[in-house]
C-alpha positions as CSV (number, residue, x, y, z in Angstrom):
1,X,0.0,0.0,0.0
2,X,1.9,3.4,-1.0
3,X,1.6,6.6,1.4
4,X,-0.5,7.9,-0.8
5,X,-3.2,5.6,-0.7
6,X,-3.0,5.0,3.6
7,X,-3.5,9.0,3.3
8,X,-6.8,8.7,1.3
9,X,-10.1,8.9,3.3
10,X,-12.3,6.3,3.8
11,X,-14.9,6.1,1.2
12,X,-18.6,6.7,1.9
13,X,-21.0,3.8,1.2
14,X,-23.5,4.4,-1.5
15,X,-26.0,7.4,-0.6
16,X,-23.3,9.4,0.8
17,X,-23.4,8.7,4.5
18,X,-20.2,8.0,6.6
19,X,-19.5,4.6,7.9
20,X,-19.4,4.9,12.0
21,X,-21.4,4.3,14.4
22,X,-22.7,7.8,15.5
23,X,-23.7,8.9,12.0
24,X,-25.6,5.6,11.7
25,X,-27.4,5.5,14.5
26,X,-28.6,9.2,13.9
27,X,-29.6,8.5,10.3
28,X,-31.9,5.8,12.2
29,X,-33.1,8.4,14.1
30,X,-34.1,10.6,12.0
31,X,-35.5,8.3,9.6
32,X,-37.8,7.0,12.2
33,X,-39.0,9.8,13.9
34,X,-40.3,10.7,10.0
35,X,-42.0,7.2,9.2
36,X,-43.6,7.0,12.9
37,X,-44.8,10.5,12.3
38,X,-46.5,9.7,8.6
39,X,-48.0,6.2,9.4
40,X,-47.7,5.2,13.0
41,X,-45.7,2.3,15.0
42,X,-47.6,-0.8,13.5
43,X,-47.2,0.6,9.6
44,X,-43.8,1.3,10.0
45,X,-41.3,-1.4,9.0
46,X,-37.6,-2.2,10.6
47,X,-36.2,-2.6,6.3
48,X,-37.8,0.7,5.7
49,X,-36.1,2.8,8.3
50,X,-33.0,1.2,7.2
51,X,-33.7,1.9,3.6
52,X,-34.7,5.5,4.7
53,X,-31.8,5.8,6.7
54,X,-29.6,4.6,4.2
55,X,-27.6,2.2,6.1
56,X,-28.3,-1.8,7.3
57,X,-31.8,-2.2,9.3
58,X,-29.7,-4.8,11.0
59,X,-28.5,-1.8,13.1
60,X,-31.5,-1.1,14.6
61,X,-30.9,-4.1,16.9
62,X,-27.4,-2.8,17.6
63,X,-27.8,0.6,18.7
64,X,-31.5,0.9,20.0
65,X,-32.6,-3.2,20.7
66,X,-36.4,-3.1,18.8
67,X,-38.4,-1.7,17.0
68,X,-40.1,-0.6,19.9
69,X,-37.1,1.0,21.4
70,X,-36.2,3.1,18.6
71,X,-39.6,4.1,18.8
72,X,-39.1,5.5,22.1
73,X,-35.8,6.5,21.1
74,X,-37.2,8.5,17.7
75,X,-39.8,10.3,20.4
76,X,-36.8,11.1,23.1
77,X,-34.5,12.5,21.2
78,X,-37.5,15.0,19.8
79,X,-37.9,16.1,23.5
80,X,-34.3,16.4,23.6
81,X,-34.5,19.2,21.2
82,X,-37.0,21.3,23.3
83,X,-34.7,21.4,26.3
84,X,-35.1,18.2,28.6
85,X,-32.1,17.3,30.0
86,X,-30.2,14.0,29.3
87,X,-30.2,13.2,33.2
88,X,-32.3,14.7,35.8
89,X,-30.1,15.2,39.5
90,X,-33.2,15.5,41.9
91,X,-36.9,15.2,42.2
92,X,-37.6,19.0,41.6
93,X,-35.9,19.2,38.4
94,X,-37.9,16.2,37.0
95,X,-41.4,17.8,38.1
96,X,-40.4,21.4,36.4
97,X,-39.6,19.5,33.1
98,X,-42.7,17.4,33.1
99,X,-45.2,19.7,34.3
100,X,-43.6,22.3,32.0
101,X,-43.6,19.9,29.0
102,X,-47.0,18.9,29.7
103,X,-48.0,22.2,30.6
104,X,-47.1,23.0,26.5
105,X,-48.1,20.0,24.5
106,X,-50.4,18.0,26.7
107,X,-49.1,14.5,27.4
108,X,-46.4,13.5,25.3
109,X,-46.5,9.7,23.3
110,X,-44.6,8.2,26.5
111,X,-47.2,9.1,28.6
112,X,-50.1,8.2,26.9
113,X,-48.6,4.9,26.0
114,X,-48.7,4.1,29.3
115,X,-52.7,4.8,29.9
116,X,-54.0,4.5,26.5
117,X,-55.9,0.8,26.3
118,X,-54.5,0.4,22.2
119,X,-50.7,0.9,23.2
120,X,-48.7,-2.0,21.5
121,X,-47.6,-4.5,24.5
122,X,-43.7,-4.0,23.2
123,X,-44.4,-0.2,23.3
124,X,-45.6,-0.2,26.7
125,X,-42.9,-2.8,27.9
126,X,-40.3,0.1,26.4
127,X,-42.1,3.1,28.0
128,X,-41.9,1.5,31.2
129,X,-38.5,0.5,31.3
130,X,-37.5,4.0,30.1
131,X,-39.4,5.5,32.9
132,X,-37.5,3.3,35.4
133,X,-34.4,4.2,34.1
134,X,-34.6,7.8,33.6
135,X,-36.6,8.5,37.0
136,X,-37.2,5.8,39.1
137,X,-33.5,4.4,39.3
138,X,-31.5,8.0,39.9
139,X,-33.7,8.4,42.7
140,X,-33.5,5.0,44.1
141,X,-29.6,4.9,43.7
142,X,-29.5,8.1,45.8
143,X,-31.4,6.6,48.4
144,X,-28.8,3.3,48.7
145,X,-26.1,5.6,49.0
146,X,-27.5,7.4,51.5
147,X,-28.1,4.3,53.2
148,X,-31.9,4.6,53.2
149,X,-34.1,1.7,53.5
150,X,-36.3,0.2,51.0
151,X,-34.7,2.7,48.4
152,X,-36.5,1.0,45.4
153,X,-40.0,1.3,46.5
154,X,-39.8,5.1,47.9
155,X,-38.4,5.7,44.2
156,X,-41.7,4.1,42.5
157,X,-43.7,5.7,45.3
158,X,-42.3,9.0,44.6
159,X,-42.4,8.7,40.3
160,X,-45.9,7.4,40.3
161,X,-47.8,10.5,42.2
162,X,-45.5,12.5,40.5
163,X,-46.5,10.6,37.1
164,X,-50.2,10.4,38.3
165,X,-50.2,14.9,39.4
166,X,-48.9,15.6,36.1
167,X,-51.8,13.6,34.2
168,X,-55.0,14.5,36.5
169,X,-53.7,18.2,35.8
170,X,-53.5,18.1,32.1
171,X,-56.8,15.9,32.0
172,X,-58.3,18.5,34.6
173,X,-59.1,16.2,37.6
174,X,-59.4,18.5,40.6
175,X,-60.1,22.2,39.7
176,X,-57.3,23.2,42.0
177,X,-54.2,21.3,40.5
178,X,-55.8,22.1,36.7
179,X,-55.8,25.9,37.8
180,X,-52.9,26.1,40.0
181,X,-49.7,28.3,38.0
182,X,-47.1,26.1,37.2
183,X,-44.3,27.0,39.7
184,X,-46.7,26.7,42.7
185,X,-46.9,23.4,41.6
186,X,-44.2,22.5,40.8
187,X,-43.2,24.0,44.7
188,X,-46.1,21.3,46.3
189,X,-44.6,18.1,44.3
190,X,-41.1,19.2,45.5
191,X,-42.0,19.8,49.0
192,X,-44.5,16.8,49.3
193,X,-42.1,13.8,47.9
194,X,-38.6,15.1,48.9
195,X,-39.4,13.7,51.4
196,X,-40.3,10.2,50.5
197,X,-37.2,10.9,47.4
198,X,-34.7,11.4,50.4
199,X,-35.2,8.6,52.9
200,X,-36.5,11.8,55.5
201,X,-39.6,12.5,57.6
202,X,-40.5,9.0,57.1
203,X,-43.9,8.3,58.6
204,X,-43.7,6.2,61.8
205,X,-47.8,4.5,62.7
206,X,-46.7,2.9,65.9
207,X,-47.9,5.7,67.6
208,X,-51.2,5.8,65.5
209,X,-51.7,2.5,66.3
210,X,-51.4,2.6,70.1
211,X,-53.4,5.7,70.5
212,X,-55.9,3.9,68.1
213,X,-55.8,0.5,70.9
214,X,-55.7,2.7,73.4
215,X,-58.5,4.1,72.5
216,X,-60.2,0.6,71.9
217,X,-59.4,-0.4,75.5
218,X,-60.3,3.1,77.2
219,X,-63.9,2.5,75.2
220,X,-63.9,-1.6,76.3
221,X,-63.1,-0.6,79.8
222,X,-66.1,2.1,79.9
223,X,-68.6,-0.3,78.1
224,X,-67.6,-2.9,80.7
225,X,-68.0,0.1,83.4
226,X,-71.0,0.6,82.4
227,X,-72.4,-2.6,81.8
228,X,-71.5,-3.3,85.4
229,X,-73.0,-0.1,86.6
230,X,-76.4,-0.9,84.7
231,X,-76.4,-4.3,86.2
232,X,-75.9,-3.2,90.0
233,X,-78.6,-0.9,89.2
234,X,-80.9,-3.2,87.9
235,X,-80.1,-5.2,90.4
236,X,-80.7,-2.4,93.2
237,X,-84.1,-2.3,91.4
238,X,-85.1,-5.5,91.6
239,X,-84.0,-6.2,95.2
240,X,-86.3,-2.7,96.0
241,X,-89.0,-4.1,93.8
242,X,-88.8,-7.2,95.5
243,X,-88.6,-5.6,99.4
244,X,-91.7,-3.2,98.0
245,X,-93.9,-6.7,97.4
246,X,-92.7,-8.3,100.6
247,X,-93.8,-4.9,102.3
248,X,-97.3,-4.5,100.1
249,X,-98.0,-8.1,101.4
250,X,-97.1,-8.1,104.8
251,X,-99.5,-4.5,105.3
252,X,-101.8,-6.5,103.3
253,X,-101.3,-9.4,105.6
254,X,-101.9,-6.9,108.8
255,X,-104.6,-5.4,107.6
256,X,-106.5,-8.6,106.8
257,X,-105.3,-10.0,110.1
258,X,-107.1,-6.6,111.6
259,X,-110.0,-7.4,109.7
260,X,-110.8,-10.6,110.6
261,X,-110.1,-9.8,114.2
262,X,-111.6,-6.6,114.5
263,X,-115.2,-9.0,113.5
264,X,-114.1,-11.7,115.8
265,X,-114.5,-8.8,118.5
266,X,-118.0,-7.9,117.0
């Protein structure tokens, strides 16, 4: 090979499109997010992105995994564009992006693939590990190294009301979240799960619980109290009912006694 040729670039493949990896994988992109938007997931083809992309559709399973994943992919990398960040480093950032991207275009495809009844199963299987690995496992790794307990479930605790605020707000739920401005909102979420996000404040119902048996006890004792009350009173009556008829029938007894002597005398 002479100096001349090891000095000569690489040539493009056919269509004019550089052979590595970050080219191809955008041309997929891109080629995507144009066939999804003209006919859908379920029209779309894996050889046709390829074809539109210009490079292998063999790729697709390379770079992204499925079909279903690039899809995901195409609609990510479109929110990307308006500003979301590529990692979000606490609770309150990922409540200003979602109620603010919400707040602008209604629920995205990601969200409503997750509530809408005709979502492809491989769609939603995508969606929902996205959603775990953008917001529910930054939180949760936080939590483990801050030694917190149960770290996973406060994370999906947390990203489901935050998940399930955004929605009944956009759908117009309760008048007061649907009116409510944006950074008032936005202030509630933060201050309601950083809680729950941070392993802090964590809600203890022992105490709940005794005052609640307490209670329980306190009422048993009383009823008890007052059963035993009602029955020495009812017993009081009865023993003055009875010493009343023992009384009405010894006067009774006198006076009959009176009578019959009082004609033995006449």
């Amino acid at each position: 090979m002479t100096a001349a040729s090891k000095a000569a670039p690489k040539a493009a493949p056919a269509g004019g499109r550089p052979r590595d990896a970050a080219a191809s994988r955008h041309a997929l992109l891109v080629a995507a997010q144009d066939l999804f938007g003209q006919r859908g997931f379920e029209a779309t083809t894996i050889r046709e992105i390829g074809d539109r992309a210009g490079v292998d559709a063999a790729l697709i399973a390379r770079y992204f995994g499925s079909k279903a994943d690039l899809y995901i992919a195409a609609v990510a990398a479109e929110r990307m564009g308006e500003g979301q960040p590529e990692e979000f480093e606490h609770l309150g950032q990922m409540a200003d992006v979602l109620v603010s991207r919400t707040d602008r275009h209604g629920p995205g495809p990601i969200m409503q693939a997750l509530v809408r009844t005709d979502t492809a199963e491989e769609i939603r299987t995508a969606v929902r590990l996205r959603l775990e690995r953008r917001l529910v496992e930054p939180l949760a790794a936080g939590l483990v190294d801050r030694g917190v307990d149960r770290a996973r479930l406060r994370a999906e605790v947390a990203v489901s009301a935050l998940i399930g605020i955004n929605l009944g707000r956009s759908q117009g739920w309760f008048d007061s979240i649907r009116d409510v401005p944006r950074h008032e909102l936005v202030e509630l979420i933060t201050e309601a799960l950083t809680p729950l996000s941070e392993g802090t404040g964590a809600y203890d119902p022992a105490p709940g619980r005794t005052d609640l048996v307490e209670g329980t006890e306190h009422a048993g004792s009383a009823h008890s109290a007052g059963s035993a009350h009602s029955a020495d009173s009812a017993g009081s009556a009865h023993s003055a009912d009875s010493a009343g008829s023992a009384h009405s029938a010894g006067s009774a007894g006198s006076a009959h006694s009176a009578g019959s002597a009082g004609r033995a005398d006449g």
